[in-house]
KOLLO-360956 format. One record per atom (N, C-alpha, C): residue in one letter; x, y, z. Coordinates in steps of 0.05 Angstrom, whole numbers, padded with zeros to 5 digits, always signed. Layout:
# residues N
AXYZ
...
***
This chain:
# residues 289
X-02217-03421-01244
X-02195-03431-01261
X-02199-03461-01266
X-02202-03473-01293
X-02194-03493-01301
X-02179-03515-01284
X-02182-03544-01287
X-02162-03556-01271
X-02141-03555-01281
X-02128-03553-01304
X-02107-03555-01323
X-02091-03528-01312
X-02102-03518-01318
X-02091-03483-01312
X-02083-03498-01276
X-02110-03500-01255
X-02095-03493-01235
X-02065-03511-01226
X-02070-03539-01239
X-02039-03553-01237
X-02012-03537-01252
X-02016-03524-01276
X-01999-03513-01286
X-01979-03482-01274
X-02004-03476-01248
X-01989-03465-01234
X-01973-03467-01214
X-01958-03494-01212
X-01936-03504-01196
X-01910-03501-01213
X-01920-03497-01242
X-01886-03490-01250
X-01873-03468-01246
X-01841-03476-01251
X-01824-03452-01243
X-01812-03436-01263
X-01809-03409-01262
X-01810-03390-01281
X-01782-03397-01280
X-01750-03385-01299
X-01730-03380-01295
X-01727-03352-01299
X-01726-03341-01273
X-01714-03309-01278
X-01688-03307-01264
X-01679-03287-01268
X-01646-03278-01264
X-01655-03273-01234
X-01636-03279-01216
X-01633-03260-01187
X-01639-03239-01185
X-01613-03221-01198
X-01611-03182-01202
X-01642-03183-01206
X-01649-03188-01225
X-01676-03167-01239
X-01704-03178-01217
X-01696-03199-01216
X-01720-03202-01186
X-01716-03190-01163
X-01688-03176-01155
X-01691-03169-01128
X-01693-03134-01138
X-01682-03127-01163
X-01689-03102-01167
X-01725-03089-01169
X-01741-03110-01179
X-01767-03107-01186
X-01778-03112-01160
X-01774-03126-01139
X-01782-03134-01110
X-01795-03111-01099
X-01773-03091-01105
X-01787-03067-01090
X-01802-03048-01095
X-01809-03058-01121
X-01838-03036-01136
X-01861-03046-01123
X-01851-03067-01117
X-01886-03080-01116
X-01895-03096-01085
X-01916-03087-01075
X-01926-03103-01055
X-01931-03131-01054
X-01927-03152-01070
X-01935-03177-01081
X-01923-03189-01062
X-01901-03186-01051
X-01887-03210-01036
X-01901-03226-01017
X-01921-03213-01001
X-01933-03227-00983
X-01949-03253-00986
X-01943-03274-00970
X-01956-03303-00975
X-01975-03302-00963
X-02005-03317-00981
X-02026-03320-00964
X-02030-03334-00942
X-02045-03330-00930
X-02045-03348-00897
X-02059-03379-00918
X-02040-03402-00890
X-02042-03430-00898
X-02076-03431-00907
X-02090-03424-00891
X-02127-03433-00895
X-02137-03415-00915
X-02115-03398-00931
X-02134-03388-00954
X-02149-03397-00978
X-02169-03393-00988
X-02171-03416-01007
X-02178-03402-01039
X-02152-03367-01043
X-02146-03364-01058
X-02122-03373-01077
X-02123-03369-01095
X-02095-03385-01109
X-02067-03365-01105
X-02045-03377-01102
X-02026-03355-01096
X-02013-03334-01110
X-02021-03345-01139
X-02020-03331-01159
X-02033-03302-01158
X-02058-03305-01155
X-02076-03292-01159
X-02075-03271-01146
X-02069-03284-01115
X-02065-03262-01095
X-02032-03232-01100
X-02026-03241-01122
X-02015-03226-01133
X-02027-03204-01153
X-02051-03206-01163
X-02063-03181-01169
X-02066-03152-01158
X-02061-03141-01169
X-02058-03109-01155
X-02087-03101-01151
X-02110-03109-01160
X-02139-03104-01148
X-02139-03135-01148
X-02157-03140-01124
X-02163-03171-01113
X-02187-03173-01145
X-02179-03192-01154
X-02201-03203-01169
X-02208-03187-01197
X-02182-03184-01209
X-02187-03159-01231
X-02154-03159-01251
X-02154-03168-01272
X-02125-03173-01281
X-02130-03146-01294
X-02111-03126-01283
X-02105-03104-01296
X-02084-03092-01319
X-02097-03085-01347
X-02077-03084-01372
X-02072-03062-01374
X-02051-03056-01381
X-02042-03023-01388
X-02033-03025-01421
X-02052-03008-01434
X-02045-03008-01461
X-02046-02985-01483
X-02041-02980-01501
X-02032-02960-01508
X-02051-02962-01537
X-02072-02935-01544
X-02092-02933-01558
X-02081-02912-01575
X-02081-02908-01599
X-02091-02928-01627
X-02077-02961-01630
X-02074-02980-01622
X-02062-03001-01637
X-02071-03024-01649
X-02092-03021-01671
X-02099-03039-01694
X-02090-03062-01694
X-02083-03088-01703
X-02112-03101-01691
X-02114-03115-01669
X-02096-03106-01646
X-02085-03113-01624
X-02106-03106-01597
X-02118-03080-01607
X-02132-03068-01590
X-02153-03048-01615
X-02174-03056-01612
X-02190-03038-01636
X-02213-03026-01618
X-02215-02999-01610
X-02238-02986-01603
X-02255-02978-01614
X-02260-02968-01606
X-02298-02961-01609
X-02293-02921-01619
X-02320-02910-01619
X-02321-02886-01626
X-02310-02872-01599
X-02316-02876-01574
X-02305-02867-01555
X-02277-02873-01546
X-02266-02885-01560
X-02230-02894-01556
X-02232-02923-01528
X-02251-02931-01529
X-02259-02956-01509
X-02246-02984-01527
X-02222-02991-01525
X-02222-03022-01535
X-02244-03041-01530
X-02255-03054-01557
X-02279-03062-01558
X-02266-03091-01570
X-02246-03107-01573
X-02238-03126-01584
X-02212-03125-01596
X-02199-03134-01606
X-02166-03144-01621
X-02153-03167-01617
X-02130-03176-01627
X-02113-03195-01617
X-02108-03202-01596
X-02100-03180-01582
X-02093-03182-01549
X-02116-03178-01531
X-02135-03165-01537
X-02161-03168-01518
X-02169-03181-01519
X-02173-03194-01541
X-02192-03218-01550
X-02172-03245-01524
X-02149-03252-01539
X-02131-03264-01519
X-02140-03268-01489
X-02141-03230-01483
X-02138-03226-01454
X-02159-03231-01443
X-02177-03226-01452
X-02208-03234-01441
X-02218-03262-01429
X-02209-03281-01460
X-02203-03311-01450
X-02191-03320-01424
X-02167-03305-01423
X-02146-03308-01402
X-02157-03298-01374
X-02171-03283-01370
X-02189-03275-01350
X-02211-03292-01340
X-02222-03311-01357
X-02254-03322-01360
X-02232-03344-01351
X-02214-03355-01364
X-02201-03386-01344
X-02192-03380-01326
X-02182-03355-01316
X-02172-03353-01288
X-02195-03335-01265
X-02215-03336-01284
X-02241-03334-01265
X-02241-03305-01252
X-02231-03288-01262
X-02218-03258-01248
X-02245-03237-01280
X-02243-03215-01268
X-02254-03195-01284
X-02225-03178-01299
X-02223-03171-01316
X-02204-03147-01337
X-02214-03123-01336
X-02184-03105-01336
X-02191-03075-01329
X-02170-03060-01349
X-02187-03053-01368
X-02157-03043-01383
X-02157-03012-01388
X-02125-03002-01386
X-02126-02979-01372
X-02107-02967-01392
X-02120-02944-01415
X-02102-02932-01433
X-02075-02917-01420
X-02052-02920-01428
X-02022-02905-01425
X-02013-02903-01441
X-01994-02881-01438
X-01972-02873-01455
X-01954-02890-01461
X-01948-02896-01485
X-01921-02913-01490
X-01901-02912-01472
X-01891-02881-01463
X-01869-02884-01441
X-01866-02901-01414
X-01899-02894-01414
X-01904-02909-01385
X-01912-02933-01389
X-01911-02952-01402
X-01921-02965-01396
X-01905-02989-01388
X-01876-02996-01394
X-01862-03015-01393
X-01854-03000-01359
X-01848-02982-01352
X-01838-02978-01326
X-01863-02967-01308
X-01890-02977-01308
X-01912-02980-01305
X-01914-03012-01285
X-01908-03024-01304
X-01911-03050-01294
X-01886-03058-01277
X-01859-03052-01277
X-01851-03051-01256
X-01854-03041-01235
X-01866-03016-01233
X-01873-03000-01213
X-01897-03013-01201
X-01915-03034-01212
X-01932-03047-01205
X-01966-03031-01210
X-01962-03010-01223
X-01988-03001-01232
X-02006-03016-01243
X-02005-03033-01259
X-02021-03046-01278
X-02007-03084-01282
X-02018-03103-01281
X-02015-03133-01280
X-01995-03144-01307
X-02010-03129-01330
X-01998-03131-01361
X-01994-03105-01371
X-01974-03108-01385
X-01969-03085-01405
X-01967-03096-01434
X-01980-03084-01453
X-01983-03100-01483
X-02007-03098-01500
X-01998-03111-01525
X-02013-03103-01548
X-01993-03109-01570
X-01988-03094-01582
X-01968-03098-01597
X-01942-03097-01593
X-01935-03100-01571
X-01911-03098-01554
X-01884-03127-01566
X-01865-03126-01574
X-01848-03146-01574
X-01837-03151-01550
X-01823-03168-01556
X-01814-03187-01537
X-01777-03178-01552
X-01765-03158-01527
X-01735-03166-01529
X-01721-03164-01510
X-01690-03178-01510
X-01680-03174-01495
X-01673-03154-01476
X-01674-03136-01485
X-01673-03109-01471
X-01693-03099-01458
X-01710-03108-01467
X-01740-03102-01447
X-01743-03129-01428
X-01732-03147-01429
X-01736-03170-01412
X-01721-03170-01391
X-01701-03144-01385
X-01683-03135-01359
X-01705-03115-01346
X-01733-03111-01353
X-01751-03094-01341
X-01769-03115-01334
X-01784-03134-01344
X-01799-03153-01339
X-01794-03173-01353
X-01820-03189-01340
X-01823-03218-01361
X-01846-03218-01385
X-01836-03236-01401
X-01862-03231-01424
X-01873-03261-01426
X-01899-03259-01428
X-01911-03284-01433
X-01910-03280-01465
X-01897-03296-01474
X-01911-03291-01510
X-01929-03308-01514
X-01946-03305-01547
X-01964-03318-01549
X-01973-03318-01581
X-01947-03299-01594
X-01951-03297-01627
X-01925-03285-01630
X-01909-03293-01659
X-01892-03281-01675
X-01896-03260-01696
X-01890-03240-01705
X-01897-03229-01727
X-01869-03213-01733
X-01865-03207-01765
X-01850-03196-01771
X-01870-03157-01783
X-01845-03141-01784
X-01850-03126-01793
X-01842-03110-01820
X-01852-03097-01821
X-01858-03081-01863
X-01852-03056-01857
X-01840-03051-01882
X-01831-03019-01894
X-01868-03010-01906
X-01874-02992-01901
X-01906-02985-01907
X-01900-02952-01928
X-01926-02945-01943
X-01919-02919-01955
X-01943-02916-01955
X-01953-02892-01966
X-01987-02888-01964
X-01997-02898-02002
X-02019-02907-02000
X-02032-02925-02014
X-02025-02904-02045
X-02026-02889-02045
X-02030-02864-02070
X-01998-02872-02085
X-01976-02878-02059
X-01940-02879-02084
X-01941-02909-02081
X-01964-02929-02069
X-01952-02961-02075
X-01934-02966-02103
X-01941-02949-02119
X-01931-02961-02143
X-01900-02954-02156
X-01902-02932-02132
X-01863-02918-02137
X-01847-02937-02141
X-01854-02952-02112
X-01828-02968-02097
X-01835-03008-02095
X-01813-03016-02098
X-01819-03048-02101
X-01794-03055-02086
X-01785-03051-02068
X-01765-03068-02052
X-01750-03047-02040
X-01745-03057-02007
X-01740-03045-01980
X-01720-03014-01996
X-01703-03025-02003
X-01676-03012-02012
X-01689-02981-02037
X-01707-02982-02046
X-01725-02962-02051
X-01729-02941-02035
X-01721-02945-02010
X-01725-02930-01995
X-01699-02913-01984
X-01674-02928-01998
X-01645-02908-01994
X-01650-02877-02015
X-01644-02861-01990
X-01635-02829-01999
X-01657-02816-01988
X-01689-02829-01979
X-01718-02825-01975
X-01715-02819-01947
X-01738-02811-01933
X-01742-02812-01907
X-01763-02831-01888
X-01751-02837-01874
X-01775-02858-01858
X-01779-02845-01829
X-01810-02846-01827
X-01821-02843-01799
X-01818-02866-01774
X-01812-02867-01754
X-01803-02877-01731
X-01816-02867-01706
X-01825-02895-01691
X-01836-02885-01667
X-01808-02889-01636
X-01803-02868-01634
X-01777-02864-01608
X-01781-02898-01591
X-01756-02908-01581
X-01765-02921-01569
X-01770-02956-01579
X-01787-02953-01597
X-01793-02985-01600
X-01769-02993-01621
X-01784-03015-01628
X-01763-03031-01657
X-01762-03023-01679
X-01777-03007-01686
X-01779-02994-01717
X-01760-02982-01724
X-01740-02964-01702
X-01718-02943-01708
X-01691-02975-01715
X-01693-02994-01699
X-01681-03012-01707
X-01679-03024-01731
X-01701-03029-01743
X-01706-03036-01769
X-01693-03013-01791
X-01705-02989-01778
X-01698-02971-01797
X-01668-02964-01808
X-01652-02974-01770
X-01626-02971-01776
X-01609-02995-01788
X-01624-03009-01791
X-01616-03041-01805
X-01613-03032-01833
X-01638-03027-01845
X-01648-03012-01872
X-01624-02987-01883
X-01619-02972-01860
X-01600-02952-01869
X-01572-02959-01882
X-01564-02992-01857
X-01536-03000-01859
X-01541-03016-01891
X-01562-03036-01897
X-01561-03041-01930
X-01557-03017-01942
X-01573-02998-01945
X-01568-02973-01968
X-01534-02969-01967
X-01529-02966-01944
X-01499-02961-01951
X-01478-02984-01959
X-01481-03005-01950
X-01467-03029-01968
X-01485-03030-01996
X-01502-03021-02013
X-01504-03023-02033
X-01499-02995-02051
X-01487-02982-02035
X-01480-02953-02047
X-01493-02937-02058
X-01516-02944-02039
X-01542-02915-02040
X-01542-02902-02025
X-01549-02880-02030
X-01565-02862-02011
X-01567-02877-01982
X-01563-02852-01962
X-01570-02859-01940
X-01595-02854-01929
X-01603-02872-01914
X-01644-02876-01905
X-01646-02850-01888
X-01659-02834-01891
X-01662-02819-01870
X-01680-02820-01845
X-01674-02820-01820
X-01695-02837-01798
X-01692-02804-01780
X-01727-02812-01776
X-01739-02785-01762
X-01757-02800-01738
X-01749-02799-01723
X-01762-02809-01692
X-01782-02792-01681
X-01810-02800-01676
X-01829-02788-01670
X-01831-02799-01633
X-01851-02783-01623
X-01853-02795-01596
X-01869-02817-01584
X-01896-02805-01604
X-01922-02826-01609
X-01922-02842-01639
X-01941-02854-01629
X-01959-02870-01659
X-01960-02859-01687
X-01982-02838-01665
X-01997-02818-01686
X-01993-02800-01695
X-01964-02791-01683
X-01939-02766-01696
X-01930-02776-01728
X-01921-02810-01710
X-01908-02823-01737
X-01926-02819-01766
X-01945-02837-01754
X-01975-02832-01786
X-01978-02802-01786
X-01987-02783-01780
X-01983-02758-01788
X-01967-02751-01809
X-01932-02758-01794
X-01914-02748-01813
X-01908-02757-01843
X-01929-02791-01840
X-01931-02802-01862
X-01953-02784-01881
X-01972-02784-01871
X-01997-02790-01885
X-01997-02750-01900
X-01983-02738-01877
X-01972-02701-01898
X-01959-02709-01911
X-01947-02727-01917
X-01920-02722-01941
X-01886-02715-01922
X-01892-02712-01899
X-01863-02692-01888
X-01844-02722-01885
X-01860-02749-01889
X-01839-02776-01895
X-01844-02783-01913
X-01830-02803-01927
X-01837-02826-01948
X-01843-02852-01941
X-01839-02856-01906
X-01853-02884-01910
X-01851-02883-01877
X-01860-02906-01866
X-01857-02914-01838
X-01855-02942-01842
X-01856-02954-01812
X-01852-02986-01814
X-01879-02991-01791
X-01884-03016-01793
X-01905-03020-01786
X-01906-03058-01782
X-01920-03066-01757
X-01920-03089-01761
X-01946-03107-01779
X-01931-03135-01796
X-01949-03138-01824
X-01982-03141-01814
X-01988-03153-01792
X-02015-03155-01782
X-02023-03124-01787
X-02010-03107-01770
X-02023-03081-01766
X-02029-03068-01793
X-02011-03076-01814
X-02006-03060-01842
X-02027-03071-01852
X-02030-03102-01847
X-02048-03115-01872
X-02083-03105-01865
X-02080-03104-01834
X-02110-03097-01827
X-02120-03062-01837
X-02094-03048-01838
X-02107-03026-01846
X-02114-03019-01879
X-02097-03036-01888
X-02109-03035-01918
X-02138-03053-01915
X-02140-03065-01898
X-02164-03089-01911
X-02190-03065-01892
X-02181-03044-01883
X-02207-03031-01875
X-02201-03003-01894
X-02199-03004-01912
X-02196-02977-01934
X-02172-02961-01921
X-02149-02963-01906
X-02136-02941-01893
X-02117-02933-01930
X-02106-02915-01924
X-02083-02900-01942
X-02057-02916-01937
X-02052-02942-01944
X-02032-02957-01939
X-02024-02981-01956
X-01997-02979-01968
X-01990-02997-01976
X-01962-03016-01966
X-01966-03036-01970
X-01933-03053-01956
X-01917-03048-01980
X-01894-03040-01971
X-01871-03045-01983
X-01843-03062-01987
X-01848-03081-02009
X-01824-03106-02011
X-01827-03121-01996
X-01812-03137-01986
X-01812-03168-01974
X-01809-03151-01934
X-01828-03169-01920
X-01816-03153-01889
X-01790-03159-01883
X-01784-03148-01852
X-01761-03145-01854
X-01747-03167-01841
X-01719-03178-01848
X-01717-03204-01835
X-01721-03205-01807
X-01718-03234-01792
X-01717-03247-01773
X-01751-03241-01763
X-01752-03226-01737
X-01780-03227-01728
X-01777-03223-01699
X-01797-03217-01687
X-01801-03208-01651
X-01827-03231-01649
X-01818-03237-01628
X-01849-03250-01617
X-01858-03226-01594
X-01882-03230-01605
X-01905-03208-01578
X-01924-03226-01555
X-01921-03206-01534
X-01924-03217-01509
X-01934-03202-01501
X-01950-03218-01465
X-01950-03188-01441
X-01930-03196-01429
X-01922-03167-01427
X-01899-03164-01409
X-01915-03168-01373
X-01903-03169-01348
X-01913-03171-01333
X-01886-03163-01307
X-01890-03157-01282
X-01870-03144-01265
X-01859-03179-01257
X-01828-03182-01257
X-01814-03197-01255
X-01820-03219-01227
X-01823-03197-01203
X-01817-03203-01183
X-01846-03226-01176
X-01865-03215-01191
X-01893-03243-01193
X-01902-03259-01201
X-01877-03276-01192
X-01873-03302-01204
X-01899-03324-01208
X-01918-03328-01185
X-01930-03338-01190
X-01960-03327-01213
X-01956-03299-01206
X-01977-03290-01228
X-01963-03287-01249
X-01954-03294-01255
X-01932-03298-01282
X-01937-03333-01296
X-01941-03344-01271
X-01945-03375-01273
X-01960-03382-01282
X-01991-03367-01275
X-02022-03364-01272
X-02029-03361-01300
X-02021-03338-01312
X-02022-03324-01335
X-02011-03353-01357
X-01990-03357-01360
X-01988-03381-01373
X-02003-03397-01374
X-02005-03415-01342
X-02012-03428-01354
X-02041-03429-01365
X-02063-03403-01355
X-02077-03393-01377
X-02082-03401-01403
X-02058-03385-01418
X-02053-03385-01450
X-02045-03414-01454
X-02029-03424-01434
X-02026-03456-01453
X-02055-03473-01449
X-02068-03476-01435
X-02089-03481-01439
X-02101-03474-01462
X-02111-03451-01464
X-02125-03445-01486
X-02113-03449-01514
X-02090-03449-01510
X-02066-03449-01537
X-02076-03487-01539
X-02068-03506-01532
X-02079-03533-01524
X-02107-03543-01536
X-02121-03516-01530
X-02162-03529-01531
X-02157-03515-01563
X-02145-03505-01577
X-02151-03496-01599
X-02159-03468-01596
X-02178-03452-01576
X-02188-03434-01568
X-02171-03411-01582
X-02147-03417-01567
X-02125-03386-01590
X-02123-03383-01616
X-02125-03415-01624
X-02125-03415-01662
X-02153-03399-01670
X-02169-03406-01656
X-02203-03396-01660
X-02203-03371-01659
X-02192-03352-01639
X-02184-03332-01633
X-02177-03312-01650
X-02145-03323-01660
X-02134-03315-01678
X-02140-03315-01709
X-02156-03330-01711
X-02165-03341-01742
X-02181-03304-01750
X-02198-03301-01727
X-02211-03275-01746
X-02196-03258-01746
X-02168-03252-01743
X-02153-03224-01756
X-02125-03238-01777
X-02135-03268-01787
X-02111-03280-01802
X-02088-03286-01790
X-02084-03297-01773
X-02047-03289-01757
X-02050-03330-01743
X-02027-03337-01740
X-02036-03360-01719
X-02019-03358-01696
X-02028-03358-01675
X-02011-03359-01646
X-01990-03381-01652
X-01971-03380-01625
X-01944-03383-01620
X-01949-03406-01599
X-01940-03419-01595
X-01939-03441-01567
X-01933-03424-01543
X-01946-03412-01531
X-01947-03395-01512
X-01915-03403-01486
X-01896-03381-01475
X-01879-03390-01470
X-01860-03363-01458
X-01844-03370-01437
X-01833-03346-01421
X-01805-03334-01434
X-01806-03310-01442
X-01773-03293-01451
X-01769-03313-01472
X-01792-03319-01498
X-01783-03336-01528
X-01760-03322-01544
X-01752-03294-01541
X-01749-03279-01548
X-01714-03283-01546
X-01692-03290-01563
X-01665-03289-01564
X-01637-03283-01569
***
């Protein structure tokens, strides 16, 4: 680790009491290293000695982009995470899961990070902490063949939209539903899938008219030939994305920062970020309000 990084791990996180003593007991981390160790204490919070372990969830474009064998081979967040490994001098292990599992994964202490295209909200921040490290908003999407139907969100009252169970999209969608009805359209119709790849399915047969999608993810799949077009302006406000991480490890929570502010600092993240178009966030704990 960097010298920067290793001073930056004397700061203090602010977490709630409850949710630290609730997460305490997923995880073996509590133990303090003996005084003559001359690992960092952070570190010693890794669930394999010497190995920051990600739990992440495959297809997610351009967050995590694999290979022919479904092996993440680069994205936003690998790319990120990799860096973040090489200054804290540790090896990366990243370990495909199910969306379900993966946020109560990391409390249970399976895996170090959970993330990718993961937001940052309040409601997920009573399960862990999130380091963020980018903002993005998200888009109403349709497949590339009806781009030319529809020109603004509200196009989409009386229609149906695909939804993945679970994340923010059913939010958006129900945002989207409540305009149609203060403008005295048609009501949106929202169909919740379990996965990803249910959702695009139900798009890409025809059995929806649109899904939502975040704009990185939308814009990268048009710019690689996918069947995709954005629709109208995204949707207001915005999520910042993070790794989430188990509450109760504080100092590997510390570690991880100060990581990314480093690199966020040397320019490294702008460098980073530049090849999928997006620019990082001032890296920073629960940005999310």
């Amino acid at each position: 680790m960097n010298t920067r990084a290793r001073l930056a791990l004397t700061a203090t996180t602010a977490l709630t009491a409850a949710l630290a003593l609730a997460l305490v007991g997923c995880s073996d981390s509590g133990a303090t290293p003996p005084a003559d160790s001359d690992e960092d204490p952070g570190l010693s919070e890794l669930i394999t000695p010497g190995t920051l372990t990600v739990g992440l969830v495959l297809p997610d474009p351009p967050y995590y982009i694999a290979d022919e064998d479904n092996v993440p081979v680069r994205g936003i967040t690998k790319d990120l995470l990799d860096a973040v490994a090489d200054e804290l001098g540790v090896k990366v292990e990243y370990v495909p899961v199910a969306w379900e599992g993966g946020i109560t994964g990391v409390a249970a202490g399976r895996y170090d990070i959970f993330g990718g295209s993961l937001y940052d909200t309040t409601e997920r921040q009573a399960a862990g902490t999130f380091v963020d490290f980018m903002k993005e908003q998200a888009t109403l999407i349709t497949t590339g063949d009806r781009a030319d139907e529809f020109t603004s969100q509200l196009d989409a009252c009386g229609m149906s939209v695909a939804t993945i169970r679970g994340t923010t999209d059913v939010t958006y969608a129900q945002a989207l539903a409540e305009q149609c009805r203060a403008a005295g359209k048609e009501p949106l119709m929202i169909t919740e899938y379990p996965t990803q790849q249910d959702a695009e399915l139900a798009l890409e047969s025809g059995r929806t008219d649109f899904g939502i999608q975040s704009v990185p993810a939308a814009e990268y799949a048009v710019s690689e030939g996918s069947n995709r077009a954005l629709v109208g302006e995204p949707f207001d406000g915005g999520f910042y994305v993070g790794s989430m991480m188990n509450s109760s490890k504080k100092e590997l929570i510390d570690a991880v920062l100060a990581a990314m502010t480093a690199l966020y600092e040397s320019g490294k993240t702008t460098e980073i970020f530049a090849d999928y178009g997006i620019e990082p966030a001032e890296p920073g704990i629960n940005l999310q309000k």
